[in-house]
C-alpha positions in Angstrom: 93.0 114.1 88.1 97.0 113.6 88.8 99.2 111.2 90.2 98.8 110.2 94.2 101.7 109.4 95.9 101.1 107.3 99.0 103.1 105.7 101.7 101.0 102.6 102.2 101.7 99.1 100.3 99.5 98.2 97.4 97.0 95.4 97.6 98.2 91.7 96.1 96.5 92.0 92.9 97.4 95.7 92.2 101.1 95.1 92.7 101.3 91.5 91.0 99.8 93.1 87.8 102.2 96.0 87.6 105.2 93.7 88.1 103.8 91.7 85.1 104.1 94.6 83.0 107.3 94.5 82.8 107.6 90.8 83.2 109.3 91.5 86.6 107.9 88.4 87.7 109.5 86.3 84.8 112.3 86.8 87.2 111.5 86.5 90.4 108.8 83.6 90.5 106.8 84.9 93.3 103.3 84.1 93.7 100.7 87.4 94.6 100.7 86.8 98.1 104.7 86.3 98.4 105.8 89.6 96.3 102.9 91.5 98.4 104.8 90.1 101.6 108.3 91.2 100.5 106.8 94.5 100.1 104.9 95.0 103.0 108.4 93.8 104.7 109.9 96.7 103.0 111.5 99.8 105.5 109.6 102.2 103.4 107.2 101.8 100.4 105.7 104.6 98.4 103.0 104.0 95.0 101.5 106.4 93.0 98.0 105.8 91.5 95.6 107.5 89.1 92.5 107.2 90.7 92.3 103.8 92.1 95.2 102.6 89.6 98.5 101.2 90.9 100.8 102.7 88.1 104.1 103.0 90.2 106.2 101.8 93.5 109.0 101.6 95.3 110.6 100.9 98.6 113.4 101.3 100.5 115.1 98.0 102.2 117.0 99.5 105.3 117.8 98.9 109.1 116.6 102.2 109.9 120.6 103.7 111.1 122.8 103.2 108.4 121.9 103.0 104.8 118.6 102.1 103.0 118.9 100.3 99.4 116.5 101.3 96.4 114.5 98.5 95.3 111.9 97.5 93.1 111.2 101.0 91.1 108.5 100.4 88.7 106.5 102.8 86.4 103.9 101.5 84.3 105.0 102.0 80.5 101.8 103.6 79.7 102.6 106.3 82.7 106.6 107.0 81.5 107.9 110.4 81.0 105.9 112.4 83.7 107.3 112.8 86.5 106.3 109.8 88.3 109.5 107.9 89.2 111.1 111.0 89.7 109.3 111.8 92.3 109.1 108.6 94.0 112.9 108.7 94.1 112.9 112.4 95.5 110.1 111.0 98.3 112.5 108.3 99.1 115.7 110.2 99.7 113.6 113.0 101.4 112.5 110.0 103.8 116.5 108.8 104.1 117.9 112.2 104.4 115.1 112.8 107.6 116.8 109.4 109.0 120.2 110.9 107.7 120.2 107.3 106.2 122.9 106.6 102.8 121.2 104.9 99.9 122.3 102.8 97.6 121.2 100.8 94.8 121.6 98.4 92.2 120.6 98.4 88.5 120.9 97.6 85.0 123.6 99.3 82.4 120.6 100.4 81.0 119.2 102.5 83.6 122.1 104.0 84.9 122.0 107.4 83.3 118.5 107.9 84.7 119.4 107.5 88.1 122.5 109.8 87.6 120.3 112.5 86.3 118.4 111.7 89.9 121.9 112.7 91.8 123.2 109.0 92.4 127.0 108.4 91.7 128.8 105.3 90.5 130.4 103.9 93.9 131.5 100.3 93.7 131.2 97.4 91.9 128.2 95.0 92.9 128.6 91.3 92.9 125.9 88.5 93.4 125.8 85.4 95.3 123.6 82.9 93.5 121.9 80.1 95.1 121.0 76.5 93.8 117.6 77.7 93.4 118.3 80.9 92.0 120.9 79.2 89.5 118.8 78.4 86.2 116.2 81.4 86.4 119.7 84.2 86.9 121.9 82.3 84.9 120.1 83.3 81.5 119.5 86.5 82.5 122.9 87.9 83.9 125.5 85.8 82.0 124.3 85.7 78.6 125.1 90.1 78.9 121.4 91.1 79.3 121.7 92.3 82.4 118.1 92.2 83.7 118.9 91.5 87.6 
């Protein structure tokens, strides 16, 4: 059986776990129910599952007239190199170009050639405001050069 793409937010558990494969969470400190209401806050969210498996998202953050921002892409490892981010992105600008929409996003060194390859263009420098309770978990993370924010 292939890959479902839907436009409906997974459950709690589902998305928790798939942010924990990639230690997503190490960063963000969210409990289940918090990450599932940040998503379910999202403009537009799309997931793809084999069978009843959550194995990718992603949403768009966006006031609905001007520009929607790319966030929280996430492919399981085990599901890599088919397709499946791909075509999440391609679902996402579909849904942007229908609302004629820009989109943006922000990512890693790391990930920039993929996202190239997907049509997106370097276009300004990004910069990040960190609060006092963001302050210990980015400052590891950003300023030591590994770049995982």
């Amino acid at each position: 059986m292939g890959i479902i793409y839907t436009e409906e937010t997974p459950n709690a558990l589902d998305l928790f776990t798939l942010y924990e494969t990639e230690q997503w969470n190490d960063f963000l400190h969210l409990t289940k129910e918090s990450l599932h209401q940040a998503i379910s806050n999202s403009w537009y969210v799309i997931s793809a599952y084999e069978q009843s498996k959550l194995v990718g998202t992603g949403r768009l953050i966006s006031d609905g007239i001007t520009v929607a921002l790319v966030s929280g892409l996430i492919v399981d490892p085990d599901y890599r190199r088919r397709g499946i981010g791909k075509n999440m992105i391609n679902k996402m600008v579909t849904k942007c170009r229908e609302c004629k929409l820009a989109i943006q996003l922000f990512t890693t060194d790391e990930n920039m050639e993929y996202y190239k390859n997907l049509g997106f263009r370097t276009f300004a420098n990004g910069l990040i405001y960190i609060t006092i309770n963001q302050h210990k978990q980015i400052q590891g993370d950003v300023f030591d050069g590994r770049n995982k924010v």
